[in-house]
C-alpha positions as protocol buffer text, in pm:
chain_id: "A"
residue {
  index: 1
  type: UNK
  ca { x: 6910 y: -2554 z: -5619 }
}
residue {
  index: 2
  type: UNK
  ca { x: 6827 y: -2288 z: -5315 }
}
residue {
  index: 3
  type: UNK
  ca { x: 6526 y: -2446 z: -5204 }
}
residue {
  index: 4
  type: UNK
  ca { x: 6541 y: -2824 z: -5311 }
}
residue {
  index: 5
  type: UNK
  ca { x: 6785 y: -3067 z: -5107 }
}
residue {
  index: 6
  type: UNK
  ca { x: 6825 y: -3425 z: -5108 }
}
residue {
  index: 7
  type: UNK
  ca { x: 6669 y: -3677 z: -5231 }
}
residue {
  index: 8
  type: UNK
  ca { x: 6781 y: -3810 z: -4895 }
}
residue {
  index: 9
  type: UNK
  ca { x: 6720 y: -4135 z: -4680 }
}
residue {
  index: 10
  type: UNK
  ca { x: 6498 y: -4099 z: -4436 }
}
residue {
  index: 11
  type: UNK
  ca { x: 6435 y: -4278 z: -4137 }
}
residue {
  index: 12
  type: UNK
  ca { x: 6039 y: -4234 z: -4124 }
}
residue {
  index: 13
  type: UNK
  ca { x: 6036 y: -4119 z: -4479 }
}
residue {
  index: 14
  type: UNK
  ca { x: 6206 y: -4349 z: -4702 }
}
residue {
  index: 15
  type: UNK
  ca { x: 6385 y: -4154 z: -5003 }
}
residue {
  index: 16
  type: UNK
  ca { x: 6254 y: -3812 z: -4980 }
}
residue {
  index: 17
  type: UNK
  ca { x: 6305 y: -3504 z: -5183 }
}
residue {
  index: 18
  type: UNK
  ca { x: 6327 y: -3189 z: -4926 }
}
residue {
  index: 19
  type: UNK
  ca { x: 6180 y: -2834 z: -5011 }
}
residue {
  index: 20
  type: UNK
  ca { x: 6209 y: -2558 z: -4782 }
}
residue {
  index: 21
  type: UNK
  ca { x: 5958 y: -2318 z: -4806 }
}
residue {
  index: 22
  type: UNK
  ca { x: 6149 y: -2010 z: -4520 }
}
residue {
  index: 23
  type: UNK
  ca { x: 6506 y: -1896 z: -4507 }
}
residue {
  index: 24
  type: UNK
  ca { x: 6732 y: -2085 z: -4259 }
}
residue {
  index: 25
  type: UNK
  ca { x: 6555 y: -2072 z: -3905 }
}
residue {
  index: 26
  type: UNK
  ca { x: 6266 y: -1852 z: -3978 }
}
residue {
  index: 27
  type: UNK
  ca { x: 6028 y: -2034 z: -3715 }
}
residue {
  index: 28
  type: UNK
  ca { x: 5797 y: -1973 z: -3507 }
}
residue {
  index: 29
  type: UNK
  ca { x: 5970 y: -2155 z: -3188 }
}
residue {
  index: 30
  type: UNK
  ca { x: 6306 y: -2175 z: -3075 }
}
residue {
  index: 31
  type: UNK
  ca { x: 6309 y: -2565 z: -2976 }
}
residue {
  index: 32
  type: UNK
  ca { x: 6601 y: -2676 z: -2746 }
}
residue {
  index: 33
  type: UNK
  ca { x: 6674 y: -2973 z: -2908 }
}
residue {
  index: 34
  type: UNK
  ca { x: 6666 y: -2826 z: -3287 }
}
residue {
  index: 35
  type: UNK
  ca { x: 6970 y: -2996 z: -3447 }
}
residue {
  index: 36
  type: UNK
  ca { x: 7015 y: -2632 z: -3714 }
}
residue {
  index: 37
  type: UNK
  ca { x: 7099 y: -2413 z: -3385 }
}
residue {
  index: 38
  type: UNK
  ca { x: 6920 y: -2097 z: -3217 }
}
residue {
  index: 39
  type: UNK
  ca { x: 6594 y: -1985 z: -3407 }
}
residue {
  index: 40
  type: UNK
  ca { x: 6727 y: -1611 z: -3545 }
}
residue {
  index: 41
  type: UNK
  ca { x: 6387 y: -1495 z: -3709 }
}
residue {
  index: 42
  type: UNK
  ca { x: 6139 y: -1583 z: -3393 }
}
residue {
  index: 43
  type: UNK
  ca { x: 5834 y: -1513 z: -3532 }
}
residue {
  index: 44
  type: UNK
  ca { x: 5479 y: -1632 z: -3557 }
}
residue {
  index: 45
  type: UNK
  ca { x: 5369 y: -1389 z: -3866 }
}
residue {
  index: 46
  type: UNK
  ca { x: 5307 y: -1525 z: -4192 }
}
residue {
  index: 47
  type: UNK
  ca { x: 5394 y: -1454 z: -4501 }
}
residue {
  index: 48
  type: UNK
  ca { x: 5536 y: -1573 z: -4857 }
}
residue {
  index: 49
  type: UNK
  ca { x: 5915 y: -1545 z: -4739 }
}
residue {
  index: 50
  type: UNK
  ca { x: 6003 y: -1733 z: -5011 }
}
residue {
  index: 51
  type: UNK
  ca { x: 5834 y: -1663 z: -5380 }
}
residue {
  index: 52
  type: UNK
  ca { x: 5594 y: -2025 z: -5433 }
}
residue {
  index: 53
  type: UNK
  ca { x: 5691 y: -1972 z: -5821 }
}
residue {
  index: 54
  type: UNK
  ca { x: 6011 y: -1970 z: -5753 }
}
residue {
  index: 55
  type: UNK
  ca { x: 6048 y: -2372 z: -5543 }
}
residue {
  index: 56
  type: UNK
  ca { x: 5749 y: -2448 z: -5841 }
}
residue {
  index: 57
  type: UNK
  ca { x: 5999 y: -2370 z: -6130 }
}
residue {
  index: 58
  type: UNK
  ca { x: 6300 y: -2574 z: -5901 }
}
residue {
  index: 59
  type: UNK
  ca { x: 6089 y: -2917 z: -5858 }
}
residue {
  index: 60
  type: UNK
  ca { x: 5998 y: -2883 z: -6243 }
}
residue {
  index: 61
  type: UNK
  ca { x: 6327 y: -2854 z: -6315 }
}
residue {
  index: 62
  type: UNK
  ca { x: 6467 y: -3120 z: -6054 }
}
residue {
  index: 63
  type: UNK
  ca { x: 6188 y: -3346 z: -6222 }
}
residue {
  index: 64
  type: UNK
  ca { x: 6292 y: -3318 z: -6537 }
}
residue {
  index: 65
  type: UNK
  ca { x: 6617 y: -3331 z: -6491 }
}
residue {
  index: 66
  type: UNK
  ca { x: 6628 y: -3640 z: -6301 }
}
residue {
  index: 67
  type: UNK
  ca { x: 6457 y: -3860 z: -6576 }
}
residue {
  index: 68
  type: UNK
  ca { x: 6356 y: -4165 z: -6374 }
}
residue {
  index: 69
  type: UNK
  ca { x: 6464 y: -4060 z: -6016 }
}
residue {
  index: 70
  type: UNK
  ca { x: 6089 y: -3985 z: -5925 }
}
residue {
  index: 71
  type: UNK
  ca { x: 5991 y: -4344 z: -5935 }
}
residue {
  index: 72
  type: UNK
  ca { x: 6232 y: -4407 z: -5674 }
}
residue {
  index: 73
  type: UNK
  ca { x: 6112 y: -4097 z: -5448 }
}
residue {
  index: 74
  type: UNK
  ca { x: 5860 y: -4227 z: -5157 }
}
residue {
  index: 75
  type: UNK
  ca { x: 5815 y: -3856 z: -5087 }
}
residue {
  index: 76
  type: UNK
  ca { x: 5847 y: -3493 z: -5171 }
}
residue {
  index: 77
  type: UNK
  ca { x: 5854 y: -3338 z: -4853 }
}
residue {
  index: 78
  type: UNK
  ca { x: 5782 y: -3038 z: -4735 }
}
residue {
  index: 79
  type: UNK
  ca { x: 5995 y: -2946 z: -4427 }
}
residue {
  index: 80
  type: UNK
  ca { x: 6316 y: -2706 z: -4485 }
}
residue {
  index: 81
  type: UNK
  ca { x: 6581 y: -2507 z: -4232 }
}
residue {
  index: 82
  type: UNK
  ca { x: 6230 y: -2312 z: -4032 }
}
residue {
  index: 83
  type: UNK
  ca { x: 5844 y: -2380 z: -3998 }
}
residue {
  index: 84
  type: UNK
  ca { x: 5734 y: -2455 z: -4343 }
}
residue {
  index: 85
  type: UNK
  ca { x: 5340 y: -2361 z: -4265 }
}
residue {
  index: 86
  type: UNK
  ca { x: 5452 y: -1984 z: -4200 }
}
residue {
  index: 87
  type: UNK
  ca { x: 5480 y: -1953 z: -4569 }
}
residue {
  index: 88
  type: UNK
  ca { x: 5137 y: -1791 z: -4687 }
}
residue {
  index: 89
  type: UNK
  ca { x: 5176 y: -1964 z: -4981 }
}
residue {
  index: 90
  type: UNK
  ca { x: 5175 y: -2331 z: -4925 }
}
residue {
  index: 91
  type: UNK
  ca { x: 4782 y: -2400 z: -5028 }
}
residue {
  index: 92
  type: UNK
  ca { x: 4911 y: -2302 z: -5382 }
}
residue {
  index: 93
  type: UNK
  ca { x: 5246 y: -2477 z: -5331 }
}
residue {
  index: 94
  type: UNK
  ca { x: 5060 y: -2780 z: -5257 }
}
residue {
  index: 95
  type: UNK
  ca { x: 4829 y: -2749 z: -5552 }
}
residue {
  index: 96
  type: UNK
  ca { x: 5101 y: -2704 z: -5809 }
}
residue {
  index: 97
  type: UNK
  ca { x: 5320 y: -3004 z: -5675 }
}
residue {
  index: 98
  type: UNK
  ca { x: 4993 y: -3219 z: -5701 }
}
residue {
  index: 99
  type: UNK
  ca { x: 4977 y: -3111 z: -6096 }
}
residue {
  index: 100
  type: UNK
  ca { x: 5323 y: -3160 z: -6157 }
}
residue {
  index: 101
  type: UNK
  ca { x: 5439 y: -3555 z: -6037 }
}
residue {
  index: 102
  type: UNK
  ca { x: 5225 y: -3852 z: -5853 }
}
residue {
  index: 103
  type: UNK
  ca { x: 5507 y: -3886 z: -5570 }
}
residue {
  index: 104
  type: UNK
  ca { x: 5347 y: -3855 z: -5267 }
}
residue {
  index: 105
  type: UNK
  ca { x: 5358 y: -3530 z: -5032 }
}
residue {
  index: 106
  type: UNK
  ca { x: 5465 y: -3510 z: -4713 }
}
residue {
  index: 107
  type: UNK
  ca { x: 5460 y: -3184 z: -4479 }
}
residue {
  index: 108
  type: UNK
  ca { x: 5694 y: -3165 z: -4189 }
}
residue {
  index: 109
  type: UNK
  ca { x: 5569 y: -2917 z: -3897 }
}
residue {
  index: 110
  type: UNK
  ca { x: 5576 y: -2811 z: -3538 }
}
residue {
  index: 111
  type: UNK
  ca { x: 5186 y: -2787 z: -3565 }
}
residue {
  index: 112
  type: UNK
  ca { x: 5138 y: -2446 z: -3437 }
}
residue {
  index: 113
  type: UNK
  ca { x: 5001 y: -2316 z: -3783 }
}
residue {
  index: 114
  type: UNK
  ca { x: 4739 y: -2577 z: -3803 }
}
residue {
  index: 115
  type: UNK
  ca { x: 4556 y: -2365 z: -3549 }
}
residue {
  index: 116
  type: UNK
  ca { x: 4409 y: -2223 z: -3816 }
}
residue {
  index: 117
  type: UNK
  ca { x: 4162 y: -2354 z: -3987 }
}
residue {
  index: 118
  type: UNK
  ca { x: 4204 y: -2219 z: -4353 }
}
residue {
  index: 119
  type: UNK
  ca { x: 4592 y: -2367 z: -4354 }
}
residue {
  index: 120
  type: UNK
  ca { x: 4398 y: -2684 z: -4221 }
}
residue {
  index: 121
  type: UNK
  ca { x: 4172 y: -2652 z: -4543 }
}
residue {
  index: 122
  type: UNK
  ca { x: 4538 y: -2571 z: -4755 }
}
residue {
  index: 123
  type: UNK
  ca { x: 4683 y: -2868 z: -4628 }
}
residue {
  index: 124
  type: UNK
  ca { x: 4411 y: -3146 z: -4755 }
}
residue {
  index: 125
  type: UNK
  ca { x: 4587 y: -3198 z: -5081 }
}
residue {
  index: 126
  type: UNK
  ca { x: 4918 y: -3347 z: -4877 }
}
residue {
  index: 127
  type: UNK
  ca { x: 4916 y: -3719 z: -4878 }
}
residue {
  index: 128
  type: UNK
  ca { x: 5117 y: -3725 z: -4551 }
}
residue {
  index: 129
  type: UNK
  ca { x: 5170 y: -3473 z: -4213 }
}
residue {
  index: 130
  type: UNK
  ca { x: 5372 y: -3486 z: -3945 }
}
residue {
  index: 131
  type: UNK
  ca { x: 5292 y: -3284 z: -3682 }
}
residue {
  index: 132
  type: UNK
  ca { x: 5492 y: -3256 z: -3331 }
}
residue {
  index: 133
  type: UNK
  ca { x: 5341 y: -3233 z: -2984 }
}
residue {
  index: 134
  type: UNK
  ca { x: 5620 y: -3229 z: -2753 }
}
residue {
  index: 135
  type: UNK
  ca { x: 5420 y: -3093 z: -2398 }
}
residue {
  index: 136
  type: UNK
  ca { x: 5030 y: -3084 z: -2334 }
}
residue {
  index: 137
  type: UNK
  ca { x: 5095 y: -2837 z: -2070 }
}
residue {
  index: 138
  type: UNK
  ca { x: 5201 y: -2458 z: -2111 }
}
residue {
  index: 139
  type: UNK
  ca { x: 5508 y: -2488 z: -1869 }
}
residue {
  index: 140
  type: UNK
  ca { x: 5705 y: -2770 z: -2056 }
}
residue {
  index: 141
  type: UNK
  ca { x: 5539 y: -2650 z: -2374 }
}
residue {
  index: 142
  type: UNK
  ca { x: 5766 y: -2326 z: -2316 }
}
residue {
  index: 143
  type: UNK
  ca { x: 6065 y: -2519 z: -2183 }
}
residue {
  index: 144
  type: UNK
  ca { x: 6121 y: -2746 z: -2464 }
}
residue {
  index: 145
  type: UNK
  ca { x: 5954 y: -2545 z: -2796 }
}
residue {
  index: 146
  type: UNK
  ca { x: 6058 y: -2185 z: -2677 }
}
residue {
  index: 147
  type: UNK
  ca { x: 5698 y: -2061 z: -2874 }
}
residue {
  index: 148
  type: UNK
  ca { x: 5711 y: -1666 z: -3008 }
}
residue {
  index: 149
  type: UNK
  ca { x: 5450 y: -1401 z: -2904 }
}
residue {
  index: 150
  type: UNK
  ca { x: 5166 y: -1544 z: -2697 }
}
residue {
  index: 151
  type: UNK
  ca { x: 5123 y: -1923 z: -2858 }
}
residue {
  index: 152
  type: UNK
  ca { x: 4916 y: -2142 z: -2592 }
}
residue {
  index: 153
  type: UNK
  ca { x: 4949 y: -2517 z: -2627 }
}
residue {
  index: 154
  type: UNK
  ca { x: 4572 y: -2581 z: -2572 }
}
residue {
  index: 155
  type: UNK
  ca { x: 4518 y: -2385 z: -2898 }
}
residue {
  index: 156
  type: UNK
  ca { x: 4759 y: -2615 z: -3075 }
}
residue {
  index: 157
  type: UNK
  ca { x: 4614 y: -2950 z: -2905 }
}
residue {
  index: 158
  type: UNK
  ca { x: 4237 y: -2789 z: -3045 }
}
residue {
  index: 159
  type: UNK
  ca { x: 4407 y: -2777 z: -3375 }
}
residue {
  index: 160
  type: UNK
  ca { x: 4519 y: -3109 z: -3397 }
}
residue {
  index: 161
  type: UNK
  ca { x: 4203 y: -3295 z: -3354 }
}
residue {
  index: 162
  type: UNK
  ca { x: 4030 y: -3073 z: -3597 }
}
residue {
  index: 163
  type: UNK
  ca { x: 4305 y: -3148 z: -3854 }
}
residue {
  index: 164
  type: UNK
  ca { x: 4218 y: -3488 z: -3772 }
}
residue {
  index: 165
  type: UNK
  ca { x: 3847 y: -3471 z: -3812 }
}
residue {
  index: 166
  type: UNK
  ca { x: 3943 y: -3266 z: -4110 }
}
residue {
  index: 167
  type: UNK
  ca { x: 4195 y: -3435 z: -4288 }
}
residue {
  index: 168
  type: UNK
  ca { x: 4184 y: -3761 z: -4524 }
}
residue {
  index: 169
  type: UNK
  ca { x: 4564 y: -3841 z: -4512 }
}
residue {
  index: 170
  type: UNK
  ca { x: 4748 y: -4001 z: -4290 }
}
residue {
  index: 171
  type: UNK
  ca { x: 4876 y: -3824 z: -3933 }
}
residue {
  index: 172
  type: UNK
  ca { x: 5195 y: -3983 z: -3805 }
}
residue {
  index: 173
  type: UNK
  ca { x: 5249 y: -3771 z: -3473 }
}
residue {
  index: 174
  type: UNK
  ca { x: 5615 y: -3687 z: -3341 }
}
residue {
  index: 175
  type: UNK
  ca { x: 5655 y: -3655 z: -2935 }
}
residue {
  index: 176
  type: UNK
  ca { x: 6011 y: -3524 z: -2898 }
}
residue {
  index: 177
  type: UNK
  ca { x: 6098 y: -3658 z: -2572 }
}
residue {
  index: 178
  type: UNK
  ca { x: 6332 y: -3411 z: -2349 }
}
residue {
  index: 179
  type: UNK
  ca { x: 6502 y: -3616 z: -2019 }
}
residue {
  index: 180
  type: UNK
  ca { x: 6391 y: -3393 z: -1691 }
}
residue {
  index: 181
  type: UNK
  ca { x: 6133 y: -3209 z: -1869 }
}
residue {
  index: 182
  type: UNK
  ca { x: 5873 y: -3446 z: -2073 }
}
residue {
  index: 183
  type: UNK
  ca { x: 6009 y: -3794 z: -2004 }
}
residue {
  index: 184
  type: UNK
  ca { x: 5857 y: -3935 z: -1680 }
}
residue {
  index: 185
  type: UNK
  ca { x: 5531 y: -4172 z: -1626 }
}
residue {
  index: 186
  type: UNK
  ca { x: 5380 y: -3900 z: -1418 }
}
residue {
  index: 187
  type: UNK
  ca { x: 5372 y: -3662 z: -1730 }
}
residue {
  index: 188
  type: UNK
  ca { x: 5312 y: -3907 z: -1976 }
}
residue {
  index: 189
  type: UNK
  ca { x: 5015 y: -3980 z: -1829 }
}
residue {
  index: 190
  type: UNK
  ca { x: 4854 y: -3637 z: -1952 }
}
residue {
  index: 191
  type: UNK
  ca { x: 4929 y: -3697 z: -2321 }
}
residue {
  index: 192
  type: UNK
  ca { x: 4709 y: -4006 z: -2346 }
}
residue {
  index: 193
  type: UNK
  ca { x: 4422 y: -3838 z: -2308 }
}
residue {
  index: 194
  type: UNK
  ca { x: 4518 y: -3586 z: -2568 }
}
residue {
  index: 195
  type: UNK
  ca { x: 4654 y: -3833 z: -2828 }
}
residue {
  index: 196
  type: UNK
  ca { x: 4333 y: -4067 z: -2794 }
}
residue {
  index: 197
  type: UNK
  ca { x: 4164 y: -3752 z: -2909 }
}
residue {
  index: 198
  type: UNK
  ca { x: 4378 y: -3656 z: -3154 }
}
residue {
  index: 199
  type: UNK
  ca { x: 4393 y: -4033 z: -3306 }
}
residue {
  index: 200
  type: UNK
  ca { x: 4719 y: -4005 z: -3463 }
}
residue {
  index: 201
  type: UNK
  ca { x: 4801 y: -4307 z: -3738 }
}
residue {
  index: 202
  type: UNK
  ca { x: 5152 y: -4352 z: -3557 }
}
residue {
  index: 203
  type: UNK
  ca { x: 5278 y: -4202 z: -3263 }
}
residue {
  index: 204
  type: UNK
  ca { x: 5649 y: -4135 z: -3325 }
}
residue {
  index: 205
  type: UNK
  ca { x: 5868 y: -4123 z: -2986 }
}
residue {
  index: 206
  type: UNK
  ca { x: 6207 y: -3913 z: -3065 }
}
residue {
  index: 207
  type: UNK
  ca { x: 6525 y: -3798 z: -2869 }
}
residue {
  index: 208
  type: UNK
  ca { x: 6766 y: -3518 z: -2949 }
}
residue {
  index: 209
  type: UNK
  ca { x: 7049 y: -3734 z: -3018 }
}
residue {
  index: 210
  type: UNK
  ca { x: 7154 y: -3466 z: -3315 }
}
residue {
  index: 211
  type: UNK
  ca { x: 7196 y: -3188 z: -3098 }
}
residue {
  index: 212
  type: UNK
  ca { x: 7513 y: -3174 z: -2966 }
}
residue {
  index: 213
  type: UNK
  ca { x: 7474 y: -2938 z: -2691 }
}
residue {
  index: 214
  type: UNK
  ca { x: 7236 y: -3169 z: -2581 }
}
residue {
  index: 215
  type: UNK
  ca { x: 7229 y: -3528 z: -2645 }
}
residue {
  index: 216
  type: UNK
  ca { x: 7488 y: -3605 z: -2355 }
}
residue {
  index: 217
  type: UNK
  ca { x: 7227 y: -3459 z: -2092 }
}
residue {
  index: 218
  type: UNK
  ca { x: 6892 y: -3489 z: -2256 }
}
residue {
  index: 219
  type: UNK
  ca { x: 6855 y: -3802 z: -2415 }
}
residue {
  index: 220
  type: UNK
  ca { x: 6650 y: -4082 z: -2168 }
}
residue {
  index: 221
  type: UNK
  ca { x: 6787 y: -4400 z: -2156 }
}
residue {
  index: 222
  type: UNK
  ca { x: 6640 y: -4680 z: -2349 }
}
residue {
  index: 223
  type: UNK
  ca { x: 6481 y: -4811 z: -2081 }
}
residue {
  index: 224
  type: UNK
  ca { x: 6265 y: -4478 z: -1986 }
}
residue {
  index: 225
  type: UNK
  ca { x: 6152 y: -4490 z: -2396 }
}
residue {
  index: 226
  type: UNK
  ca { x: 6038 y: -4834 z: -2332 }
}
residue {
  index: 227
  type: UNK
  ca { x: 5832 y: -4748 z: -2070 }
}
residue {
  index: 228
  type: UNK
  ca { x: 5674 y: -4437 z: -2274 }
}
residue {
  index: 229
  type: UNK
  ca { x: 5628 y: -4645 z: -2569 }
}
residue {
  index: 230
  type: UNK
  ca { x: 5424 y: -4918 z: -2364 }
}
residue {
  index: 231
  type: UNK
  ca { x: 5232 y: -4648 z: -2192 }
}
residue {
  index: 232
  type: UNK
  ca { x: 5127 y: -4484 z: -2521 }
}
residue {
  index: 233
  type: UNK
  ca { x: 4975 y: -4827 z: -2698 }
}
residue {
  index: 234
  type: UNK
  ca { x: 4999 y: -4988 z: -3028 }
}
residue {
  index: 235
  type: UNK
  ca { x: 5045 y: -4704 z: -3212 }
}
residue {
  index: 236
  type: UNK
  ca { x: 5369 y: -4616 z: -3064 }
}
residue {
  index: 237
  type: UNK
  ca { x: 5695 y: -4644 z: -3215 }
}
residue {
  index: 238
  type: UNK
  ca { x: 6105 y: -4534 z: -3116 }
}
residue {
  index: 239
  type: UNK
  ca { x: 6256 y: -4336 z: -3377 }
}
């Protein structure tokens, strides 16, 4: 399979079949803490890098194939080795998963796409998205997510609470939390603003324990979480 992995267990996900929708690190940032390595296509254009027919003719055949392993699947998701949403074909991916199998969709993404609001209208078939926010200002927006071309945060923040206005699903929102960047009470303060108007289902605190060039230096101790995760409310959760 080139563009099936898995089915895998997940931490937030349960057992999930993967599908990658870009070849390895097409993305539109260059995150610090991404566990695959340096981003070698930086780009924000879109485009159907890889053919939709083509991952549509894999699930069938996965599906098939695996007899009764899609009772067992909590999700399909759609997530991959780069930034799934730059795919111009995902509406129609989503369409044809839907028509195929009942398992639950999930989309994986660093939300920049969703800026947009006829991905936003692609995206209402998925039962599941999500999205990461890891700054609500441009200068640690840049320091941790590395954007391409001119990508402003505020645009991405506005695109989040119309995908939330928008969208019937469920919105479980990832903060990946970067020591000497994102991580102190003094910044955290300016998400809660944004997240009360976003109005994620979850809020999902993370760390970049699987990066090895940084998990030694970047990772906040347990205690800092704690603090983040009381600050944030009910909603919050350590992943």
């Amino acid at each position: 399979m080139k563009y099936l992995y898995g089915p895998v267990k997940s931490r937030r996900l349960g057992y999930s079949l993967g599908v990658s929708l870009v070849p390895h690190k097409v993305c539109n940032f260059d995150c610090v803490y991404c566990q695959l390595g340096r981003t070698t296509v930086h780009t924000d254009r879109r485009k159907e890098y890889v053919k939709i027919e083509e991952i549509v003719a894999e699930i069938r055949e996965w599906l098939e194939r695996a007899e009764d392993a899609p009772q067992s699947l909590d999700y399909i998701t759609i997530s991959g080795s780069g930034e799934p949403l730059l795919n111009a074909g995902i509406g129609d991916l989503i369409k044809k998963i839907k028509d195929l199998t009942s398992v639950p969709l999930a989309l994986i993404t660093n939300s920049q796409c969703m800026v947009d609001k006829g991905i936003r209208r692609a995206l209402k078939g998925v039962d599941l998205i999500v999205p990461s926010l890891d700054a609500v200002t441009q200068e640690e927006f840049e320091k941790i997510d590395r954007p391409a071309g001119n990508i402003k945060i505020y645009d991405i923040i506005k695109g989040l609470i119309h995908m939330r206005k928008e969208f019937k699903g469920r919105i479980w929102l990832e903060i990946m939390i970067v020591k000497g960047i994102n991580d102190s009470t003094d910044y955290i303060k300016y998400f809660k603003p944004v997240l009360s108007r976003i109005d994620p289902d979850k809020i999902q605190l993370n760390t970049p324990v699987r990066c090895p060039d940084l998990r030694h230096s970047a990772v906040p101790d347990t205690k800092a979480l704690g603090k983040i995760k009381k600050m944030l409310g009910s909603k919050c959760e350590i992943i």
